[in-house]
N, C-alpha and C positions, 0 to 999 in steps of 0.2 A: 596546463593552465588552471589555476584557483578557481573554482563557482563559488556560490553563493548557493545553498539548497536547502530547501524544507520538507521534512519526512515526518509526517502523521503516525501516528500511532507509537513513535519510537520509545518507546518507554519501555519496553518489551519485545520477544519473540523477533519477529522477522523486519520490524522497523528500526530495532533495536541494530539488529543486526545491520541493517540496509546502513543506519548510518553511521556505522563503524565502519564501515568501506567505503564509505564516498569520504569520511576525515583521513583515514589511514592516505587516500591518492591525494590530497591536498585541499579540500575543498573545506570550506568556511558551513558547518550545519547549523538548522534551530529544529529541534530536536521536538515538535508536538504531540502531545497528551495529555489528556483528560486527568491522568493521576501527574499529575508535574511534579509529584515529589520522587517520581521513579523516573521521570526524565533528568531531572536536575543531577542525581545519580550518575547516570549516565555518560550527562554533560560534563560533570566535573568530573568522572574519570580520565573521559577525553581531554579534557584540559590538562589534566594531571600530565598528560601523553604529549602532548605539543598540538594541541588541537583546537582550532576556533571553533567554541561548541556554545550553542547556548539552548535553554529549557522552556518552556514556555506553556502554560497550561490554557488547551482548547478542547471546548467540547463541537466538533463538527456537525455539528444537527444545528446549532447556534448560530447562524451567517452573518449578526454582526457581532458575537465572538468572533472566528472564524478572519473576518476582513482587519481586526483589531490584531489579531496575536501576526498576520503578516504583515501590518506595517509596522509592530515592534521589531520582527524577523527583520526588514527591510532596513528598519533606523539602524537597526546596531550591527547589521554585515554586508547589506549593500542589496540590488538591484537583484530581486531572485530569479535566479536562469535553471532551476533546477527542481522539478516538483515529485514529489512519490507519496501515493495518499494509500496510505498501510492501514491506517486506522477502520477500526471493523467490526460488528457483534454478529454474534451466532445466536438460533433460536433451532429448535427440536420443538417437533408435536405436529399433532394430525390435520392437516388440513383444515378441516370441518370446524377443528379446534381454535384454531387463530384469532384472534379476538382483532376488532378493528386495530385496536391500542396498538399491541404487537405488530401487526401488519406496518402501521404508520410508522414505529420507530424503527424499525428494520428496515424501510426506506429511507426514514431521517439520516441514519449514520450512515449507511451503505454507498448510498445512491447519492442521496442529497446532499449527502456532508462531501465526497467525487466533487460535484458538482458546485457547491460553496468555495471550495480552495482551488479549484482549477480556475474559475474566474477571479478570482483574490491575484492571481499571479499571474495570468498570460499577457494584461498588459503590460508588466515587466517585460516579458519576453519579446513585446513585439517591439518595446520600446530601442530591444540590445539588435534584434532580429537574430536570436540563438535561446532554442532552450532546449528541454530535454524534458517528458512528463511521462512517466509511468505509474500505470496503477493498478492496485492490486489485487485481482478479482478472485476466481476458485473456479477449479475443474468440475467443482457442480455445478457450475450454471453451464457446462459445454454436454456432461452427461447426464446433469439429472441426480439429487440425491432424495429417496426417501423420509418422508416426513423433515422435510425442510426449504418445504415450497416458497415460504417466504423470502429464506437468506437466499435460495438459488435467484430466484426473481429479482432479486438485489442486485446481486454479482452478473446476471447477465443483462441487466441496466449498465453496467461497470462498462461492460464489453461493447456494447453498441454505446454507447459515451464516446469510449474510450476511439472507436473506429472513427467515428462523426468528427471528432477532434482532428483526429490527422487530417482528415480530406481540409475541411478549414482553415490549418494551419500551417500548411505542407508548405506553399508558396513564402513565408515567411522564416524560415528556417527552423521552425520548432518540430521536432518529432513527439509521438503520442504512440506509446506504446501499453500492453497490459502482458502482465505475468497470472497465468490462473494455475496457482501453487496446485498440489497433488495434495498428497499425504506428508506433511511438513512439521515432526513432530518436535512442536512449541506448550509450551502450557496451554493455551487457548486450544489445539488437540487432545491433547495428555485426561483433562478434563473430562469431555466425555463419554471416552472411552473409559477411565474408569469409573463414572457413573451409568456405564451399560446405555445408554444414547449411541452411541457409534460401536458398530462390531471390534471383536478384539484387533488389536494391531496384525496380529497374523492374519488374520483373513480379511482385512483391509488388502494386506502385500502380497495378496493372489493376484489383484489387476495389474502391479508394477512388474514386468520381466526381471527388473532390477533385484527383485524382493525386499526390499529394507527402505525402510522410511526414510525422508530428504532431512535436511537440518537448512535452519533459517539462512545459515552463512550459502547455502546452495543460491538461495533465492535471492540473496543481496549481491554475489557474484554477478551474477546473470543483468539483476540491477544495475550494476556498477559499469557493468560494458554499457546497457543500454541509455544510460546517462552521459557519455565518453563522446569526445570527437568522433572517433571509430566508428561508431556506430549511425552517423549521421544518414546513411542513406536506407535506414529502416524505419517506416514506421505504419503504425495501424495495424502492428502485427500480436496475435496471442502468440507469448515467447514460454510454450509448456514447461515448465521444470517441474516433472514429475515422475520420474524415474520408467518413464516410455508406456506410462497408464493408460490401462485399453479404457476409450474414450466411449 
């Protein structure tokens, strides 16, 4: 059966990805981000492909952006039963170093922007009584990463959201789930690592038994189910895809 879905950040990396897999199974996307000329991209490749796609450009820190770019999403494909908030910024430096600024926007996008689009679309949800919401946190905020207090702090705002949500919406058929990716080598990784910010890729792939880094299409997989009928009696769960990273 066709949804209706919006995925944040897809212009790119693992939303990019995410929403190549929910059009590949049939589903109608609007494809959110901040740069919409790399979403539109995207969209119209998928189009090119037989796919209802469309682009739309949102900045998630914005809440009446944000509520505007899903009742565009809404008019032009229907009733959304589908949410996945990818969209995300990353910040390095010490602690001591964080400047309020910093603190506040790395909540803005992370946390608040979660929180802006998941209320933009659950009364969709409640109205069908079927949805499906995942989002997209980091295995730092479950172990802690070095000089990245802020964005962990973020991401495990994501994850207690993200649990809070299920207990809420469990009785109405909606699942809420969160994926807290590993080591998921996207441009938004690739970066700074070779800016010396993140250890080399090798001794990142000492904690994965796997040893070799994940790819976005891992993380959109996994998405894909958790989005599925299939999947309906999961939720509230961190769904790890990180090649079995000591935690």
């Amino acid at each position: 059966m066709s949804r209706t879905a919006v995925v944040t950040g897809a212009g790119s990396g693992m939303g990019l990805s995410i929403a190549e897999h929910l059009t590949r199974r049939g589903d109608s996307v609007a494809l959110l981000d901040l740069n919409v000329d790399a979403a539109e991209e995207v969209a119209a490749r998928l189009r090119s492909e037989g796919a209802n796609a469309i682009a739309l450009r949102v900045d998630v820190s914005d809440r009446a952006n944000v509520f505007s770019a899903m009742d565009e999403a809404r008019q032009a494909l229907g009733p959304i039963e589908i949410a996945v908030t990818s969209a995300g910024i990353e910040h390095f430096g010490a602690f001591l170093d964080i400047t309020e600024e910093q603190w506040n926007k790395m909540m803005a996008v992370n946390l608040s922007g979660t929180f802006h689009c998941l209320q933009a679309v659950i009364p969709d949800m409640l109205e069908v009584g079927w949805g499906r919401i995942v989002t997209i946190s980091s295995s730092s905020a479950q172990s802690g990463t070095k000089n990245m207090a802020d964005y962990v702090a973020s991401k495990g705002g994501v994850i207690g959201l993200t649990k809070a949500l299920a207990l809420d919406f469990a009785a109405h058929g909606i699942t809420v789930n969160t994926i807290p990716p590993g080591v998921i080598y996207t441009p938004m990784m690739a970066r700074p690592i070779d800016e010396g910010r993140l250890p080399p890729l090798e001794q990142l792939m000492t904690r994965a038994p796997m040893g070799h880094p994940g790819t976005s299409d891992d993380i959109a997989a996994a998405c894909a189910f958790l989005c599925s009928e299939e999947a309906g009696y999961i939720t509230g769960q961190q769904i790890n895809v990180n090649g079995g990273w000591y935690l």
